[in-house]
NUVEX-745071 format. One record per atom (N, C-alpha, C): residue number from 1; atom name; x, z, y. Coordinates in steps of 0.001 Angstrom, whole numbers, plus 500000, padded with zeros to 6 digits. Layout:
% NUVEX-745071
PT:nr:atom:px:pz:py
PT:NUM:CA:X:Z:Y
...
This chain:
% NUVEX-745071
PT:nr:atom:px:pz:py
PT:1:N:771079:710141:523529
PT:1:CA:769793:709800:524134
PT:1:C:768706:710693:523541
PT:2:N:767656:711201:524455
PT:2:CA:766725:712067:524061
PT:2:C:765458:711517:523232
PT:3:N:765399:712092:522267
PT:3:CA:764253:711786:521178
PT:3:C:763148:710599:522440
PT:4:N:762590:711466:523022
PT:4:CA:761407:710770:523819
PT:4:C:762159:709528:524937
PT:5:N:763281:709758:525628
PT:5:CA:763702:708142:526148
PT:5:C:763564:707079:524890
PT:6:N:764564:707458:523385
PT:6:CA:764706:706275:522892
PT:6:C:763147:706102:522135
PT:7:N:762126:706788:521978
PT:7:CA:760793:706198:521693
PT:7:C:760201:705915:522512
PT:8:N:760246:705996:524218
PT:8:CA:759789:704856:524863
PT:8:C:760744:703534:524981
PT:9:N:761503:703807:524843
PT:9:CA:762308:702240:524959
PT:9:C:762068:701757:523958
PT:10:N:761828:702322:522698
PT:10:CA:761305:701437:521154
PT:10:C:759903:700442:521617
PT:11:N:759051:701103:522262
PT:11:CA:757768:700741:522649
PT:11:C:757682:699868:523842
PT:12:N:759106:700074:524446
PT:12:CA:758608:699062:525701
PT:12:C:759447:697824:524499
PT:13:N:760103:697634:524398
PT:13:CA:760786:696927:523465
PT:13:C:759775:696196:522640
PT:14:N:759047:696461:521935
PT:14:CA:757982:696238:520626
PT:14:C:757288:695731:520914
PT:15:N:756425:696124:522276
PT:15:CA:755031:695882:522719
PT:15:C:755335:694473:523683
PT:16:N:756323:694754:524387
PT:16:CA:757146:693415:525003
PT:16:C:756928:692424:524173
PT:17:N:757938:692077:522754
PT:17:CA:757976:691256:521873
PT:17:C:756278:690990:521040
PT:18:N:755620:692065:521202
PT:18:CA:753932:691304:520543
PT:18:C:753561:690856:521350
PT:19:N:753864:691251:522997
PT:19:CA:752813:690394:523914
PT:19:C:753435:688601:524134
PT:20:N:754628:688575:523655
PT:20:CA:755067:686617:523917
PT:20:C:754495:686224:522499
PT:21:N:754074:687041:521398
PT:21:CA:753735:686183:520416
PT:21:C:752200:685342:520463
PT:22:N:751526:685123:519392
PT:22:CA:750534:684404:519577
PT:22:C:749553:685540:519250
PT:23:N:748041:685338:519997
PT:23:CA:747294:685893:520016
PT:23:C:745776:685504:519890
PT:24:N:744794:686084:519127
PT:24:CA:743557:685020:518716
PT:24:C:742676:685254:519759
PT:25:N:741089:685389:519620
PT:25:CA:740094:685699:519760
PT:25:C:739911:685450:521278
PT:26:N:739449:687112:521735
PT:26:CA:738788:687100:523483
PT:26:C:740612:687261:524061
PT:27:N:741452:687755:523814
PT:27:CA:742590:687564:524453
PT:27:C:743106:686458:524500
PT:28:N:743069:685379:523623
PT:28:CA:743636:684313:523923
PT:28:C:742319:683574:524672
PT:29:N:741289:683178:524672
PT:29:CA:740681:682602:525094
PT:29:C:741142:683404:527154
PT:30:N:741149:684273:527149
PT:30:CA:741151:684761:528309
PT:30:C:742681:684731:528718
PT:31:N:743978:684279:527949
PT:31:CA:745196:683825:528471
PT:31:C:744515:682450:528959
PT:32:N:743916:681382:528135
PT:32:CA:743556:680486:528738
PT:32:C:742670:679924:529875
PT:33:N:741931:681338:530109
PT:33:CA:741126:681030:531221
PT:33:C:742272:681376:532142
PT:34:N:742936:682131:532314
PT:34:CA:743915:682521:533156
PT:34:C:744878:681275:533608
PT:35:N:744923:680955:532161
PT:35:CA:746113:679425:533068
PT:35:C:745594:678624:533911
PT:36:N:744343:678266:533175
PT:36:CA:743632:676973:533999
PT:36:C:743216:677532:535267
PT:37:N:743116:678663:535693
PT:37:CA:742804:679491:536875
PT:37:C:743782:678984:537682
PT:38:N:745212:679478:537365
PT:38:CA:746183:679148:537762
PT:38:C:746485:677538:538616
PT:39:N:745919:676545:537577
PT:39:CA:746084:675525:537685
PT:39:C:745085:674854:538958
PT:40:N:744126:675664:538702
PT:40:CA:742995:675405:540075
PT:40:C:743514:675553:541381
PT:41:N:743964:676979:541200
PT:41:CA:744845:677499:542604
PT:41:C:746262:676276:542989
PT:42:N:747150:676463:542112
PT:42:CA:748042:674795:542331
PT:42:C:747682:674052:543206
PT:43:N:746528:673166:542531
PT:43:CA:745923:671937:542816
PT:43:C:745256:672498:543997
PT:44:N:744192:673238:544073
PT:44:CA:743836:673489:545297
PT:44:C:744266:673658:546854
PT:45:N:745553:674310:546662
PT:45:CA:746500:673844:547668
PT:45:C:747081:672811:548592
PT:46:N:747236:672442:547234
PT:46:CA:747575:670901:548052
PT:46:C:746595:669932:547760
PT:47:N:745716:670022:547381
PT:47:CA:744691:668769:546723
PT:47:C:744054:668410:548949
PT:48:N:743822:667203:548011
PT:48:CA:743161:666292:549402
PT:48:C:742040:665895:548855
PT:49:N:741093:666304:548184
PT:49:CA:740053:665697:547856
PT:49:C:739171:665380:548486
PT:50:N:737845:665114:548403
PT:50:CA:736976:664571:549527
PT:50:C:735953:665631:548803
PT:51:N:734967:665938:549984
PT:51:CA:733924:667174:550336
PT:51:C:733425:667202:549023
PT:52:N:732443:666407:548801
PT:52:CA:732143:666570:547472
PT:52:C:732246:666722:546164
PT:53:N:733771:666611:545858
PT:53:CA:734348:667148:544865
PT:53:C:734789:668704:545104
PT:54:N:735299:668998:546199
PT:54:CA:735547:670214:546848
PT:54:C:734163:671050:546211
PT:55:N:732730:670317:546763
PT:55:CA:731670:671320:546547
PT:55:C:731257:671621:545251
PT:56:N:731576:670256:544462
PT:56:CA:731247:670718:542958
PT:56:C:731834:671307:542251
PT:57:N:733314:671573:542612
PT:57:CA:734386:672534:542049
PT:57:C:733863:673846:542468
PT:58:N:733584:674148:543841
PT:58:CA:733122:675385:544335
PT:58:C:731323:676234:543556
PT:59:N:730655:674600:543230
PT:59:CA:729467:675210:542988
PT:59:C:730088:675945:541054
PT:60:N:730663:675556:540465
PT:60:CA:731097:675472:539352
PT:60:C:731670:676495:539505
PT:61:N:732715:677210:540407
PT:61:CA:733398:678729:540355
PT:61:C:732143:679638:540611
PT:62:N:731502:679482:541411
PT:62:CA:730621:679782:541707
PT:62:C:729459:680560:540474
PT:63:N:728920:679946:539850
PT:63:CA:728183:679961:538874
PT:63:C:728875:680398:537810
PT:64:N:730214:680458:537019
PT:64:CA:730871:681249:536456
PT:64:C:730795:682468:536610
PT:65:N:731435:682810:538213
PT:65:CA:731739:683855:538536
PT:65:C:730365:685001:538526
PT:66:N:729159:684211:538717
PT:66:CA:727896:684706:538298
PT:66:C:727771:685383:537084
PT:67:N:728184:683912:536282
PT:67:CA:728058:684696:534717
PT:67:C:728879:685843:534215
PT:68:N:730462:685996:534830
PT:68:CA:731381:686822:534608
PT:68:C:730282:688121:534736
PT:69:N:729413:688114:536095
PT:69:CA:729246:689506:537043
PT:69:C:728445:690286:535989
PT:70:N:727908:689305:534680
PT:70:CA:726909:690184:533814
PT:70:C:727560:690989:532469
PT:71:N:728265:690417:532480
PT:71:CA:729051:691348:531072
PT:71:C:729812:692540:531834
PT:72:N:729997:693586:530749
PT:72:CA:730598:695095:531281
PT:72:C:732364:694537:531773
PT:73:N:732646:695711:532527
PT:73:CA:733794:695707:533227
PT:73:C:734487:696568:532760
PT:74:N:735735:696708:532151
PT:74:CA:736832:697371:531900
PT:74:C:736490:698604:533047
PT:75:N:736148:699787:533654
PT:75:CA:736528:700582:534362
PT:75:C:737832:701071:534381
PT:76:N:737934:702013:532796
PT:76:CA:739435:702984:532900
PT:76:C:740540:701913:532187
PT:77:N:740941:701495:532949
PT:77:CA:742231:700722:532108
PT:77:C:743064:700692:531019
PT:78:N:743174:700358:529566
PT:78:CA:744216:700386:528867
PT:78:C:745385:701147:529535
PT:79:N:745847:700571:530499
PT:79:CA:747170:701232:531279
PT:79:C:747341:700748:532451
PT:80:N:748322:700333:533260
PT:80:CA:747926:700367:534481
PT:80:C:749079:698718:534989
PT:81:N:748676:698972:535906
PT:81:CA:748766:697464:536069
PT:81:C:749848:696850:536697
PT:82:N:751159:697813:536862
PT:82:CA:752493:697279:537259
PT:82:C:753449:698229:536746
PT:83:N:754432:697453:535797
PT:83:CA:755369:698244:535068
PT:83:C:755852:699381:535291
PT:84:N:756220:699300:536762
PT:84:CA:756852:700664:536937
PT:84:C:756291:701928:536829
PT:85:N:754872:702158:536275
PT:85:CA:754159:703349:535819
PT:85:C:753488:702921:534831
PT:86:N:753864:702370:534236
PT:86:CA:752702:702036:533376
PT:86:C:752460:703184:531797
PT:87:N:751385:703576:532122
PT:87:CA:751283:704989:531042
PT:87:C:750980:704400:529648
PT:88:N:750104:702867:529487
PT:88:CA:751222:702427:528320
PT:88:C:751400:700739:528444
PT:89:N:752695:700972:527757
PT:89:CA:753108:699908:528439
PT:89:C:753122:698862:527666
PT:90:N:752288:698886:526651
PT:90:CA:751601:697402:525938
PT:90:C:750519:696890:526936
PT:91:N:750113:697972:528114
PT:91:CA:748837:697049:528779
PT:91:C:748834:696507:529946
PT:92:N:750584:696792:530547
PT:92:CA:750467:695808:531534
PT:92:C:750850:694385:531454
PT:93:N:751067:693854:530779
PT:93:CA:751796:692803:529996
PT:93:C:750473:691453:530515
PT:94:N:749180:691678:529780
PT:94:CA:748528:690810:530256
PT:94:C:747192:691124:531751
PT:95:N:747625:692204:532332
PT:95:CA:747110:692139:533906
PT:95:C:747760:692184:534905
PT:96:N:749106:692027:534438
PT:96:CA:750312:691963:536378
PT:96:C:749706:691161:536974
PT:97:N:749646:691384:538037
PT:97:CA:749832:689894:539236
PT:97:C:751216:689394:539371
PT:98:N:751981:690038:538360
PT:98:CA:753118:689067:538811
PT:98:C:753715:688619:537203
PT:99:N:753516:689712:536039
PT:99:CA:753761:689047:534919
PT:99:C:752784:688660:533712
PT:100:N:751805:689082:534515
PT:100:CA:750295:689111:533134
PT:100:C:750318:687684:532906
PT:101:N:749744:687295:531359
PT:101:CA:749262:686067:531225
PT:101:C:747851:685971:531100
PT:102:N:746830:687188:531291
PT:102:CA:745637:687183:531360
PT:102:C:745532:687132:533242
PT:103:N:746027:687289:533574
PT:103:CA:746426:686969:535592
PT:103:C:746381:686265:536479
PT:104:N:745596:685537:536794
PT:104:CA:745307:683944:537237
PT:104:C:746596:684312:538416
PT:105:N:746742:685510:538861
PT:105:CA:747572:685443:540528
PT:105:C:749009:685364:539614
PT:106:N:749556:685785:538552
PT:106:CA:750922:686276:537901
PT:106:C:751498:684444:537694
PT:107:N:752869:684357:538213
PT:107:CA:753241:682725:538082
PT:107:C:753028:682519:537023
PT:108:N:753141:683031:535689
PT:108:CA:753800:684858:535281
PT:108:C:755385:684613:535566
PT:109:N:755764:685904:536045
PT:109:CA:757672:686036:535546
PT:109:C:757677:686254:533643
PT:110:N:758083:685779:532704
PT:110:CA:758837:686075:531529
PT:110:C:760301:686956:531517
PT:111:N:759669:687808:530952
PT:111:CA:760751:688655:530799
PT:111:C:761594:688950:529422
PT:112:N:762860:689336:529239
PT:112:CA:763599:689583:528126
PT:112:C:764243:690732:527827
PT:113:N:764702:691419:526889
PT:113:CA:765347:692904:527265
PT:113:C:766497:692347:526691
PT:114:N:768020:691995:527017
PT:114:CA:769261:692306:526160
PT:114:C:770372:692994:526224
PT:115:N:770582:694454:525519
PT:115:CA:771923:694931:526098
PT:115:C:771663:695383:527266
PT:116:N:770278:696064:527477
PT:116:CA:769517:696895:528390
PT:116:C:769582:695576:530038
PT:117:N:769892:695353:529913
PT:117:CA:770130:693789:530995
PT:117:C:768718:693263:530765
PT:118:N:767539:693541:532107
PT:118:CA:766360:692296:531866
PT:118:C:766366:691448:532594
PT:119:N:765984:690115:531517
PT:119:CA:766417:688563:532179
PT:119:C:764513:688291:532099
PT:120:N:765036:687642:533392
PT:120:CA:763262:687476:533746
PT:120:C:763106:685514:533883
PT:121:N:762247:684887:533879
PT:121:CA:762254:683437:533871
PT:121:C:761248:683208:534674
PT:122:N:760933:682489:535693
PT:122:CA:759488:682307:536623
PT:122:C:760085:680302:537252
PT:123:N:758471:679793:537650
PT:123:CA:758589:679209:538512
PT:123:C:757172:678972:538789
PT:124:N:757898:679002:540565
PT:124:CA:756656:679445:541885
PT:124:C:756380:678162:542113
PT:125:N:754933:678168:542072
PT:125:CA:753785:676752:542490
PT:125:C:753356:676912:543575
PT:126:N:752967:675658:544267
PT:126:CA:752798:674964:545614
PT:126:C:751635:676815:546371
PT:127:N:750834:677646:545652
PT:127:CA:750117:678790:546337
PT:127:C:751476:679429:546701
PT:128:N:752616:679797:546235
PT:128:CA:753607:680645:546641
PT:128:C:754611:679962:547879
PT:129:N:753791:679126:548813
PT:129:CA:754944:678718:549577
PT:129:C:754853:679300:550693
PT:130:N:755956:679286:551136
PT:130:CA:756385:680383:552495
PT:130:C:757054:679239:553404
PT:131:N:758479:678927:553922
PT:131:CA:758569:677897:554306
PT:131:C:758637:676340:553773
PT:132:N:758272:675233:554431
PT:132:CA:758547:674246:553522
PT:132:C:759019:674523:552081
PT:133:N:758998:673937:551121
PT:133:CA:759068:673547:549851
PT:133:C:759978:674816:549522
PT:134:N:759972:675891:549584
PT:134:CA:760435:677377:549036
PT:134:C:759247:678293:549320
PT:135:N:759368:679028:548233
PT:135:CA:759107:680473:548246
PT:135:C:758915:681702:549270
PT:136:N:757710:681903:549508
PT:136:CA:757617:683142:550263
PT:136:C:758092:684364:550300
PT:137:N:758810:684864:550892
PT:137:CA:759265:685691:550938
PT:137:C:758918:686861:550485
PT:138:N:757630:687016:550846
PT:138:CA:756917:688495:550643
PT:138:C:756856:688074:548650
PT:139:N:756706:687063:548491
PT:139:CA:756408:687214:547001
PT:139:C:757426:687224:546054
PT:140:N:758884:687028:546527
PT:140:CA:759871:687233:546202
PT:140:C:760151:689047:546531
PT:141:N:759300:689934:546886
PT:141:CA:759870:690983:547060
PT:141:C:759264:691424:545731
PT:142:N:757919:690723:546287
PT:142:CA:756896:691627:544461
PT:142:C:757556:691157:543291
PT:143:N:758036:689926:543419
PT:143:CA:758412:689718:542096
PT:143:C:759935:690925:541653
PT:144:N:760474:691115:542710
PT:144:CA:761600:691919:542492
PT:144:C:761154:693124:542401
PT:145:N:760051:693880:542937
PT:145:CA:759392:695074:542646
PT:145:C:758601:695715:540925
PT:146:N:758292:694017:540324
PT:146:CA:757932:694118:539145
PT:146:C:759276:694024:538353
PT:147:N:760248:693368:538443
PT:147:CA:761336:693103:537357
PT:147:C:761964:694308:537489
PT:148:N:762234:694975:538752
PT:148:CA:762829:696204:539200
PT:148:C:762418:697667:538246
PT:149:N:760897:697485:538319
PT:149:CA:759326:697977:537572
PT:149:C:759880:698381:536588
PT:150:N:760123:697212:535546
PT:150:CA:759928:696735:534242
PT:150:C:761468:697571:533963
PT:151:N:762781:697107:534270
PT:151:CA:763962:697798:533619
PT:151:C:764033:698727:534197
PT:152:N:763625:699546:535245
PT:152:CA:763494:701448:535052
PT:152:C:762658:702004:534173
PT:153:N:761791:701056:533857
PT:153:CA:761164:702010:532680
PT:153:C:761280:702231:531643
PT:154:N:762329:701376:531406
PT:154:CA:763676:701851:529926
PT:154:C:763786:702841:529478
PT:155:N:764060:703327:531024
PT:155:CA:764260:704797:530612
PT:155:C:763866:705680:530096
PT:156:N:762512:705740:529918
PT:156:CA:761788:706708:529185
PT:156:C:761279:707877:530119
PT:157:N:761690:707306:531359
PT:157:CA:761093:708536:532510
PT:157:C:760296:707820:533629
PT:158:N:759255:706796:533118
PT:158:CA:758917:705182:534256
PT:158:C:758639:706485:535699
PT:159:N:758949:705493:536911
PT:159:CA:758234:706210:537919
PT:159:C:757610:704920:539332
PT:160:N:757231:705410:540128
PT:160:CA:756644:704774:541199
PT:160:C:757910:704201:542152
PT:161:N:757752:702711:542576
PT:161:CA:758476:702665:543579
PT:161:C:758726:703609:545264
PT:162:N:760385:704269:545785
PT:162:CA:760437:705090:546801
PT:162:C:760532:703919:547584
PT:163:N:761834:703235:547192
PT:163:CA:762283:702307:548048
PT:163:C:762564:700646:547605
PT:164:N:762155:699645:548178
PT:164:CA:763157:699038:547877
PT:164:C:763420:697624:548746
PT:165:N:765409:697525:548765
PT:165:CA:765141:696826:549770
PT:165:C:765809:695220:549023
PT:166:N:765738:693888:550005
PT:166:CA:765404:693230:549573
PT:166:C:766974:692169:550516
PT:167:N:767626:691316:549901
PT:167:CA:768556:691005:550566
PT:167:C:768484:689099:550264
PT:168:N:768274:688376:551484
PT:168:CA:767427:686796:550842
PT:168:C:769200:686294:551313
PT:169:N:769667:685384:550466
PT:169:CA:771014:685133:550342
PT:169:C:770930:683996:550708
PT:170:N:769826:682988:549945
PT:170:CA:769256:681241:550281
PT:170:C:767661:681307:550415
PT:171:N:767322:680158:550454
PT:171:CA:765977:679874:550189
PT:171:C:765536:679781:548984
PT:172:N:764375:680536:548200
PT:172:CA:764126:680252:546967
PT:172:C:763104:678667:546780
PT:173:N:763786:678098:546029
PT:173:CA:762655:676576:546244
PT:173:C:761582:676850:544858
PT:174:N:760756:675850:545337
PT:174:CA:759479:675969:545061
PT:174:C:759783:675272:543858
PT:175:N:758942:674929:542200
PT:175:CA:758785:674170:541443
PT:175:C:760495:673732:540945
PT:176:N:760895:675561:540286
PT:176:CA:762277:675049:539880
PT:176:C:762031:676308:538923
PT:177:N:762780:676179:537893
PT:177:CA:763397:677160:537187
PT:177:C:763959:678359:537698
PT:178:N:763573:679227:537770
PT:178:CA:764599:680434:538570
PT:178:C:764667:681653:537311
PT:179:N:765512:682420:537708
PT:179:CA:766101:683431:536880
PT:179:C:766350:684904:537483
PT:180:N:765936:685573:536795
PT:180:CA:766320:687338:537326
PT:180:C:767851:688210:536355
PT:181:N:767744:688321:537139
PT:181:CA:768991:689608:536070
PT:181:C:768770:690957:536797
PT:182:N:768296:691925:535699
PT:182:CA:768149:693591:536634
PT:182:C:768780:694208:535688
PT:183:N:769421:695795:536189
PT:183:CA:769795:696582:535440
PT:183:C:769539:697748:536255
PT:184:N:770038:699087:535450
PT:184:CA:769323:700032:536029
PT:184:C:771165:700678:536009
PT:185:N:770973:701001:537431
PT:185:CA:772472:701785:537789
PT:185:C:772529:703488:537515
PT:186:N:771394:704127:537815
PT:186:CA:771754:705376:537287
PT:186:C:770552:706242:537541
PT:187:N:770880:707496:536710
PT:187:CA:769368:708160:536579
PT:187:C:770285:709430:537484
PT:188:N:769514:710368:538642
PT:188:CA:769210:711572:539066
PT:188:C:768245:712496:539430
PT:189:N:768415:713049:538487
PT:189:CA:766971:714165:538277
PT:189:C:765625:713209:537868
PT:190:N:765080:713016:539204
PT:190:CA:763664:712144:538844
PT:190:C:763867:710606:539609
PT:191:N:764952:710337:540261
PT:191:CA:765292:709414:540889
PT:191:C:766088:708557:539952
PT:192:N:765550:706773:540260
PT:192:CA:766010:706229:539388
PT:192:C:766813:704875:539995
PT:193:N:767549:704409:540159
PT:193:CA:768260:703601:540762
PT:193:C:768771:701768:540271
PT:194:N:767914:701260:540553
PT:194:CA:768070:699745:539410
PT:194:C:768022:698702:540720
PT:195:N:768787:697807:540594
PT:195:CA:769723:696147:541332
PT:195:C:769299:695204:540162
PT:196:N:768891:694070:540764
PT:196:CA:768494:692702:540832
PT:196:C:768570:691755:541259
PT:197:N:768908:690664:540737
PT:197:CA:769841:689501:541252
PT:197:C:768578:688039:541063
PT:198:N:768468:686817:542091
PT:198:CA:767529:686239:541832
PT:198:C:768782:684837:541787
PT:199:N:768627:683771:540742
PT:199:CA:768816:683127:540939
PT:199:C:768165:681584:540298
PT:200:N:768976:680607:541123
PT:200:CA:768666:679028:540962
PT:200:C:769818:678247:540447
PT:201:N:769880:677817:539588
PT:201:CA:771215:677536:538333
PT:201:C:772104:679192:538763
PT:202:N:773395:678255:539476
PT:202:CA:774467:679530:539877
PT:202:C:774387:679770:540980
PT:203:N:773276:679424:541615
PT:203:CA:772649:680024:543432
PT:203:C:772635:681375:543184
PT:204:N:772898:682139:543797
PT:204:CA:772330:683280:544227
PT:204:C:771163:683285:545740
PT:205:N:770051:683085:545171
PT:205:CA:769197:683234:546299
PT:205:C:768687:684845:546865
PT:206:N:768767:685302:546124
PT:206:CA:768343:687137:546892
PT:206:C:768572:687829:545909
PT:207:N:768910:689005:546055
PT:207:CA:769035:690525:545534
PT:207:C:768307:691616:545903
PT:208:N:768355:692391:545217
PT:208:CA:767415:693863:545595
PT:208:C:768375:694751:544870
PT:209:N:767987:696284:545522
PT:209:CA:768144:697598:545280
PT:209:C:767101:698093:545634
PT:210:N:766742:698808:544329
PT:210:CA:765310:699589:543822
PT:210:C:765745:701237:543325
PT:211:N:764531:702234:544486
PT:211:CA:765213:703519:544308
PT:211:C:763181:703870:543683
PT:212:N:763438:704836:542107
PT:212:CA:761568:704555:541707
PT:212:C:762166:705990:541730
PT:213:N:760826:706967:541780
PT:213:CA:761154:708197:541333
PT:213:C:759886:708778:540637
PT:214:N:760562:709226:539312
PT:214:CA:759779:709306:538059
PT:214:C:758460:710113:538223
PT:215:N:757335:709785:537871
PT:215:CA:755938:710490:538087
PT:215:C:755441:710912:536881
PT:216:N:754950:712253:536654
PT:216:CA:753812:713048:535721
PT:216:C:753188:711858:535753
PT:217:N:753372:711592:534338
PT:217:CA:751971:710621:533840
PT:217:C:750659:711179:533792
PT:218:N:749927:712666:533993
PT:218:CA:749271:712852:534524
PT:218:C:748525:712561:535566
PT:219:N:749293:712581:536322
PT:219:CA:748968:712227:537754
PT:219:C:748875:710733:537797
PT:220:N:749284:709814:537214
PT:220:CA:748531:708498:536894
PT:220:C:747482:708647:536327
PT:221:N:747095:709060:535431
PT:221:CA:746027:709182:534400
PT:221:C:744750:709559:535617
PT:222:N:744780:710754:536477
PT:222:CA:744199:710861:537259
PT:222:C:743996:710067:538716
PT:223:N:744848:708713:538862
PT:223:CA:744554:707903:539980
PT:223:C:743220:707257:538746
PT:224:N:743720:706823:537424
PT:224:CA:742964:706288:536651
PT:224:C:741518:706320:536982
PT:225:N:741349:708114:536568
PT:225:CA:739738:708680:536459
PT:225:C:739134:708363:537914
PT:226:N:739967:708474:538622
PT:226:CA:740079:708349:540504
PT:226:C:738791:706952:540281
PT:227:N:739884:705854:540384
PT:227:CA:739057:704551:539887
PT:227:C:737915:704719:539229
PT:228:N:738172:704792:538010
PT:228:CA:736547:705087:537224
PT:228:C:735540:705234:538032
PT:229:N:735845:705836:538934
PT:229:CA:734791:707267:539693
PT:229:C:733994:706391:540353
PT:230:N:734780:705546:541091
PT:230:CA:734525:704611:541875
PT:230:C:733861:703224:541738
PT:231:N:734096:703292:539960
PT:231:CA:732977:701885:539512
PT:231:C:733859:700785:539852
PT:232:N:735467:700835:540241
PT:232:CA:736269:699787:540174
PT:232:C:737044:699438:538865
């Protein structure tokens, strides 16, 4: 293995294991705004409340979201915000939409590295429903696009998703334990080739095949400045 694969895999490895540990200050306070975010969206879904609780919840986001608008904004990102490019990859950890715990949208998926095998852990709340009491489909692709993400970039060569397709075996149900298993099948040239398995105990509810092909981290760096530019 080449000097620079096995020191990014040290780092995705490392930075992985500091981001499940515990954390103080404005990051943890802001994992926790994130959950209870979370928890709004839940409830909001299905909540039946009557108007006026509706409005005082709303005047209350409302007036936050005011206060948020006055403090400075992150422009250039730590790193970027879905594994599969991530130029570094301690910083997508808490802004995925699908694994951040700073992420009000991320269920989060939990992820694990063993024996290059990543085992991912999620469960989808009453916002992720697609038909009756399962899982939407489309969000079962992202979630397979991030776990997909996450073990090509093992490699030490991360790149952008080309392809990937998506194979629904059952219904994924809603408010259950579910489980990922990905691995990465093989590297050519800049093309990278990684399968993913979704399941519910010993269900197999869907699979994927994920084709990423590796990008000049340059050329991220410069969607980066791109943004900046733009005051997003």
């Amino acid at each position: 293995m080449a000097d620079d694969e096995q020191s990014s895999r040290e780092r995705v490895f490392s930075f992985w294991s500091a981001a499940g540990s515990e954390v103080t200050g404005s990051w943890a306070e802001r994992r926790r705004l994130a959950r209870a975010m979370r928890e709004v969206i839940d409830r909001l879904t299905t909540s039946d409340a009557p108007e006026e609780e509706l409005r005082a919840a709303a005047d209350g986001l409302e007036r936050y979201a005011a206060r948020l608008a006055t403090h400075p904004r992150r422009n250039l990102p730590l790193g970027f915000g879905e594994s599969a490019n991530a130029g570094d990859v301690a910083a997508f950890f808490d802004y995925s939409p699908m694994i951040g715990l700073s992420n009000p949208l991320a269920p989060p998926i939990v992820l694990e590295v063993e024996d290059k095998v990543v085992h991912g852990r999620v469960r989808f709340g009453a916002a992720y429903e697609g038909p009756p009491g399962h899982v939407h489909g489309g969000f079962v692709a992202a979630a397979f696009d991030e776990v997909l993400g996450f073990v090509q970039s093992t490699t030490g060569q991360p790149g952008m998703t080309g392809t990937l397709t998506i194979r629904y075996r059952k219904p994924t149900p809603l408010d259950t334990d579910l489980r990922f298993e990905a691995t990465v099948q093989r590297v050519e040239g800049r093309k990278i080739f990684a399968e993913g398995r979704l399941y519910n105990g010993e269900i197999l509810t869907a699979e994927a095949e994920g084709l990423f092909i590796s990008v000049d981290l340059v050329k991220m760096q410069m969607l980066a400045e791109a943004k900046k530019q733009r005051g997003r």
